[in-house]
Steps between C-alpha positions, in 0.01 A plus 500: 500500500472877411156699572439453117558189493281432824239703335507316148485182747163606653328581208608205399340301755164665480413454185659157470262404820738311670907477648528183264349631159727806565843304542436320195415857273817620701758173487572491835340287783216536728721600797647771367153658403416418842807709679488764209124560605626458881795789462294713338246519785701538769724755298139680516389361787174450378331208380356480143360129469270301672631133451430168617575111323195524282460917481623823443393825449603878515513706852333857473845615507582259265248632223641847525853403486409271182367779332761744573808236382289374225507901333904552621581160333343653184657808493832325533427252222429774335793720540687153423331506190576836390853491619571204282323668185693773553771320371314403144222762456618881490251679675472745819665830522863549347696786665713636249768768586692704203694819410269775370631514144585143398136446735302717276592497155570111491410327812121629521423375150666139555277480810171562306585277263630271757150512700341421118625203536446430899196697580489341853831687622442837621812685468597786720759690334757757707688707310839720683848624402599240760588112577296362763554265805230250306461283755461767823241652259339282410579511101445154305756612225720801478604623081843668575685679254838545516876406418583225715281401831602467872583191724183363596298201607239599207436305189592676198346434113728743233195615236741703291631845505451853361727787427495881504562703203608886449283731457417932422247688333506624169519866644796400779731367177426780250666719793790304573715312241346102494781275682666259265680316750513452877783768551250724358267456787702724697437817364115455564272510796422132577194450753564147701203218608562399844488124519529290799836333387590747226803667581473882536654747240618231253303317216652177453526383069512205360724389204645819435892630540390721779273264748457789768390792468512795842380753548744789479247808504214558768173278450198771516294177557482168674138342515456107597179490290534455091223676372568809715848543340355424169272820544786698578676393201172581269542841666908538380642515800801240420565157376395176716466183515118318476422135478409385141074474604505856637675642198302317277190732496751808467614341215209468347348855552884636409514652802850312572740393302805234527827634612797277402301277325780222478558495902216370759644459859555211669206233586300480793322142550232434593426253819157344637586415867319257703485357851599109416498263271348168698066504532496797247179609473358472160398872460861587538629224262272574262565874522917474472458267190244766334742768586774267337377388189292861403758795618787450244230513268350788563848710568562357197246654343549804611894520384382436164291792488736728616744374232259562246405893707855613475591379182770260602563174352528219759799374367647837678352400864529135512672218361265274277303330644511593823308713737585711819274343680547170496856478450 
């Protein structure tokens, strides 16, 4: 029998008040309280009852170790307790890793309205141009974004995807002659995002004659952060491409406009990555099917607007009915 086991055992028998009444609570037989008892006082080497035919009571030794097995027994029932809740109630602290832009313009409002509707998970959201090592870091769920995903032991959930688009200031284009096509890209100054699986010096279309487009003239900028290119294309300094929720707000103020409005380069998904699948804790379940069912939505959303922004009928984007981001 196991020290917990040995403990639960003498509890047992003290407040039952006797070997007998203690077998029965227990199912097993008077004898094998008896040498439970017996181990567990010579693995101590102390005694902790006072017995006899008709009596038995606790040793002074036996009163403190009752009192000390009687509070560990209850903080393991109670971890017990909370370990198997874990697995129907979401709460405790969810550890939430992300890429800064994806992070902050959608993830960070999907958690608050996530915690809405499970106020008893406290999320702790990490937000780097980088994929973590979830499990050495201790991450509950890592949202990845990119094209396809490495070999791993991880658990991946596909939410959807999002694009990039095109884009130059109003200023940069009434210099240069606006690009019809993507030939015409190479007599501008194209500023590149630097992303983790992106390959450098090309921007990859999709369903167009030309797929790939390379660089052919210098890049003046590379930047692995979207919003800091997008401030260097509000200042003119070349054409680049942004992801549809930092262009948005350019958009809007007409501080950007579209450039090949037709084209959008290819997809990245989007990936919520998890340790395993078996004894998933509810806080993490629930979390991956809130991501699930409410990000297409709300990338949706936002591709709507910026069809109805640059002036561009849907029908010119995407077949009907159909989305991007949920293809």
């Amino acid at each position: 029998m196991d020290t917990l086991e040995s403990m639960r055992m003498f509890v047992r028998v003290v407040e039952a008040g006797s070997f007998t009444k203690a077998a029965g609570l227990a199912s097993v037989t008077t004898p094998q309280v008896s040498r439970a008892i017996t181990e567990l006082e010579s693995r101590l080497h102390t005694r902790l009852l006072h017995r006899t035919t008709r009596h038995m009571s606790l040793t002074e030794a036996g009163e403190r170790y009752l009192q000390h097995c009687e509070e560990i027994l209850a903080h393991v029932d109670l971890a017990e307790a909370e370990a198997l809740g874990a697995g129907a109630q979401p709460s405790g602290k969810l550890r939430i890793h992300a890429t800064t832009g994806f992070g902050q313009h959608h993830l960070a409002p999907l958690v608050a309205r996530y915690n809405k509707r499970f106020p008893d998970v406290l999320v702790d959201l990490v937000l780097a141009q980088r994929v973590p090592d979830i499990i050495e870091e201790g991450f509950d769920v890592a949202v990845v974004v990119a094209r396809e995903l490495a070999d791993s032991a991880l658990v991946s959930q596909r939410i959807g995807s999002l694009y990039t688009i095109l884009c130059a200031s109003p200023a940069y284009l009434a210099k240069h002659q606006t690009p019809l096509n993507v030939t015409d890209l190479n007599q501008h100054t194209c500023l590149q995002l630097v992303l983790p699986d992106g390959p450098m010096g090309q921007w990859h279309f999709e369903g167009v004659d030309e797929p790939v487009f390379r660089h052919l003239r210098p890049t003046p900028l590379t930047v692995n952060v979207a919003e800091a290119l997008a401030a260097s294309i509000r200042e003119g300094m070349g054409i680049g491409p942004l992801p549809l929720s930092v262009a948005l707000p350019a958009f809007r103020d007409g501080s950007l406009v579209r450039v090949l409005p037709s084209h959008r380069l290819r997809a990245n998904n989007i990936y919520a990555l998890y340790a395993s699948r078996r004894y998933l804790d509810a806080k993490i379940k629930t979390f991956v099917e809130f991501l699930r069912e409410h990000a297409p939505l709300a990338l949706a959303e936002e591709e709507r607007e910026m069809v109805e922004l640059c002036q561009c009928s849907s029908s010119e984007l995407i077949e009907p009915g159909e989305s991007w981001y949920t293809r």
